[in-house]
N, C-alpha and C positions, 0 to 999 in steps of 0.2 A: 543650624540657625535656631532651631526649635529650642536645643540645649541651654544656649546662649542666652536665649531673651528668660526661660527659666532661672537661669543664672545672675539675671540682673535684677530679675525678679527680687530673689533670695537678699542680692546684694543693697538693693535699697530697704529693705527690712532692715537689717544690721546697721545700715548705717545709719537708718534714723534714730537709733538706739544709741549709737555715739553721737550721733549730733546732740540728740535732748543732754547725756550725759558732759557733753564737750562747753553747751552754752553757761554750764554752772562754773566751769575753769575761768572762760575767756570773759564772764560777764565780775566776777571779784577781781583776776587781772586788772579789768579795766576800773576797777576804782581803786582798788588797795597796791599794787602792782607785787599782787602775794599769788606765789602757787599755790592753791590751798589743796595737795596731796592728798588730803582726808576725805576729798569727795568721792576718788573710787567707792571706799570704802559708807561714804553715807547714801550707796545707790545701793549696796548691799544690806544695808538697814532695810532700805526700801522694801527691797524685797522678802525679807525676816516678816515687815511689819504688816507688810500685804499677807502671808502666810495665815501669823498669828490670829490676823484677825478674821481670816477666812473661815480657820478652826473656830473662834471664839461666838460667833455666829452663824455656826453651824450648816458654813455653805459647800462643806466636801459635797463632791459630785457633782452639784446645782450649774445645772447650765442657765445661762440667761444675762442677757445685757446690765439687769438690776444689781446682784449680788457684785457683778465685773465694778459698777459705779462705786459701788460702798466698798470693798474693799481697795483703788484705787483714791479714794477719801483719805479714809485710814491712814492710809502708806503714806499718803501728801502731808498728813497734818503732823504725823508723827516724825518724817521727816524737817518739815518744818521748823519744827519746837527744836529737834536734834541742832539746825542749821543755825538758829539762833543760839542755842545755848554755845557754839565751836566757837561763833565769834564772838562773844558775850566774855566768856570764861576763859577761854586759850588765847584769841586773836587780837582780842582789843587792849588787853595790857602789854601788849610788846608790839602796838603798833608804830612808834615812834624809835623802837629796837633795831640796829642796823641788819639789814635785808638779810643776811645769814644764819643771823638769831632764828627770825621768823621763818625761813626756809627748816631750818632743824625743828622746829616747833611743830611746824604741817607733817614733815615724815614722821615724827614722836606721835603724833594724836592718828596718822593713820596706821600706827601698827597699835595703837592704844583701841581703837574700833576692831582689828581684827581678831587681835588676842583677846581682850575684852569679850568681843564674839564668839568666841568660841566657850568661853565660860560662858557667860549670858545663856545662848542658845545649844552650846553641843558640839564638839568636833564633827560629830557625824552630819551627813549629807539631811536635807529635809525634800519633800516630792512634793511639790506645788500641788492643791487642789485644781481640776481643770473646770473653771468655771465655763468652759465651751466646748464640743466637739468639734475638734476637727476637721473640715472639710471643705471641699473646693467649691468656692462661690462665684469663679470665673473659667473658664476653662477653653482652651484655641490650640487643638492637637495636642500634644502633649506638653502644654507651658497651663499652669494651673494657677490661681493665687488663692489664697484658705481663707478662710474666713478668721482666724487671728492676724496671717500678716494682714487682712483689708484694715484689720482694728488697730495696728500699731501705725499703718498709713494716717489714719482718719486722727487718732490719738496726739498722734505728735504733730498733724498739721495744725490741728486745734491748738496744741500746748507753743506751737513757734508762732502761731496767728495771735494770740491772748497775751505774747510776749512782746511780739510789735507793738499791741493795742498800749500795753503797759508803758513801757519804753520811750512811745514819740508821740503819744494820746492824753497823756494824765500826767498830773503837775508832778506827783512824785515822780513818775520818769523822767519828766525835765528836772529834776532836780540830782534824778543820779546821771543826767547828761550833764550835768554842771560839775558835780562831787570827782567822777573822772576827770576832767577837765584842769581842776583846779578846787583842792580840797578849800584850802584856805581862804581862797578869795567866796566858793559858797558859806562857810561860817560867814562870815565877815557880812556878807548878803541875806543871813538871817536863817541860812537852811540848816538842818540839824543833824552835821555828819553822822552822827554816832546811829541815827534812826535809819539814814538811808542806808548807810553798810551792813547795819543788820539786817534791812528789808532785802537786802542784794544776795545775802547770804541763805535766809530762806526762799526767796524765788528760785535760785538754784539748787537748793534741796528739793523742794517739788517738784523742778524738772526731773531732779536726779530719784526720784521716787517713782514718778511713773514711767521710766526705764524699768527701774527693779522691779516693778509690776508687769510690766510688758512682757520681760523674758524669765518671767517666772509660768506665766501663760504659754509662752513659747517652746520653754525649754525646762521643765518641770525640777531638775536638780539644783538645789542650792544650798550653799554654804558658807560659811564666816568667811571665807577669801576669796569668793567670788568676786567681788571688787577689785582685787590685783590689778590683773591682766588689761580687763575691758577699761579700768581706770588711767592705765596709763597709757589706751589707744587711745582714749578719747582726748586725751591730754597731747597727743601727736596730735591728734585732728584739729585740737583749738590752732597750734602751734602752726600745722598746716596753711588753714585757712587763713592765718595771719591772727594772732593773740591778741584778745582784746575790742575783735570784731566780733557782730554772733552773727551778721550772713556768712560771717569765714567760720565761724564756728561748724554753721550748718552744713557747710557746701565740705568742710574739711573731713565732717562725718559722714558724709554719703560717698566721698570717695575712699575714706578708710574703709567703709563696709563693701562695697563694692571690688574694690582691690582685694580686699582678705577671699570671699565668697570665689571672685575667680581665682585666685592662685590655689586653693584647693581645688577647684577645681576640673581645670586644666595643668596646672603642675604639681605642686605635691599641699597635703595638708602639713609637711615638715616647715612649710616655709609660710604659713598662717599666721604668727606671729612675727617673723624678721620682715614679712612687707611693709609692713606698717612704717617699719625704720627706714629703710630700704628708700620708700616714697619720703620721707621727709629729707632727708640727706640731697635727693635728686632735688627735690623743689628750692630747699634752703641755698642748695649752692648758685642756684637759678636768680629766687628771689629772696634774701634773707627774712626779709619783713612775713613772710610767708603768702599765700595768694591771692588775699582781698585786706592783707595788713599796709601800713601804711608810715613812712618813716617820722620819728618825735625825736628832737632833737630836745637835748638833756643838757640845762646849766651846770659847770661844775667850779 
């Protein structure tokens, strides 16, 4: 039992890691109806960027909440600027280009980050500075929680709570509640597509920055393709949850993390990656819309 609840432990760590990375898919879905493939890889900027700037202000070793702030900055703004310039430059001139164009276009600019990256930064591996020690700040027999997973809890409840605030709070989130809805009739009503898709595009590079922050803290190895993999769970997760929601977003990453954390294990780490599919296939054949998605029907 002990095992188990350690396990679930582990497993909502990961998944909040897709979720923050999964709400950047499902929230451009919901206005542009674009996969934007590149954001694997703009969560691995993230974490480049968090690095970089750890060296550049000379926080190797430095434990402490402070140095954790600033370089979690860094990573958001530098992501940020990244998110804007994707759809600035790549996304908004083929936005009126039939769905296929712009599908080739997301997987062109996400091998253009990766290979990019590895020039940029270096084929080889980089070792996160650990801004924190390790160690257990809760502990009940042997089920422990560390004091980084309490921060990636604490971290990502704040970055989903600031999201809602955003979203159903503040006019511009009414206004990308409209821009999803119905681009054309918001121009028409005076709102300024072109601003709010790009503001849609850096909110989810932010999210997707302090992911790469997080499990650079977590997991100290990182490299130009780190983004792959965890990019296209999270990308199961949006699709899980139902695409286009960001509760389905959430709830879609805490079970992909979850799932993954136990089938290693209790069954094999071979099969850490095929879960992922595994569980979408089972839910999609259930509910196509996905778990908290919802059916739109399409004039043709």
């Amino acid at each position: 039992m002990e095992q188990l609840l350690q396990q679930l432990v582990n497993g909502l760590a990961w998944g909040s890691i897709y979720a923050l990375i999964a709400l950047g898919y499902t929230m451009v879905y919901g206005i542009l109806q674009l996969i934007n493939f590149a954001h694997g890889d703009v969560y691995m900027i993230g974490a480049m960027a968090g690095f970089y700037a750890a060296a550049f202000l000379g926080f190797r070793g430095e434990t402490g909440f402070f140095p954790f702030i600033i370089v979690l900055l860094a990573a958001m703004l530098a992501c940020g600027v990244l998110g804007y310039a994707i759809e600035r430059v790549v996304y908004r001139p083929i936005r009126r280009a039939p769905r296929l164009s712009a599908l080739i276009t997301a997987i062109g600019m996400s091998l253009f980050l990766e290979y990019g990256g590895q020039i940029l930064f270096g084929a080889d591996p980089k070792f996160y500075p650990q801004l924190f020690t390790s160690e257990a700040v809760f502990r009940w027999g042997t089920v422990s929680i560390s004091n980084l997973q309490l921060l990636i809890f604490v971290v990502t409840i704040i970055m989903m709570l600031a999201l809602r605030f955003i979203v159903m709070e503040t006019r511009v989130g009414k206004a990308m509640r409209a821009v999803s809805f119905h681009a054309g009739a918001s121009s028409l009503m005076g709102i300024n597509v072109n601003k709010i898709i790009a503001f849609t595009f850096i909110l989810g590079s932010v999210l997707a920055a302090a992911a790469g922050t997080l499990v650079g803290l977590s997991n100290p190895k990182i490299d130009p393709l780190m983004g792959i993999m965890p990019g296209i769970k999270a990308f199961v997760a949006a699709v899980l949850g139902g695409i286009g929601s960001i509760p389905g977003a959430m709830l879609g990453g805490i079970i992909m993390g979850l799932a993954e954390v136990l089938v290693v294990g209790y069954i094999s780490s071979t099969f850490r990656d095929a879960i992922a599919f595994i569980i979408l296939i089972m839910i999609l054949l259930v509910k196509p819309t996905g778990l908290l998605g919802s059916t739109v029907r399409e004039k043709v």
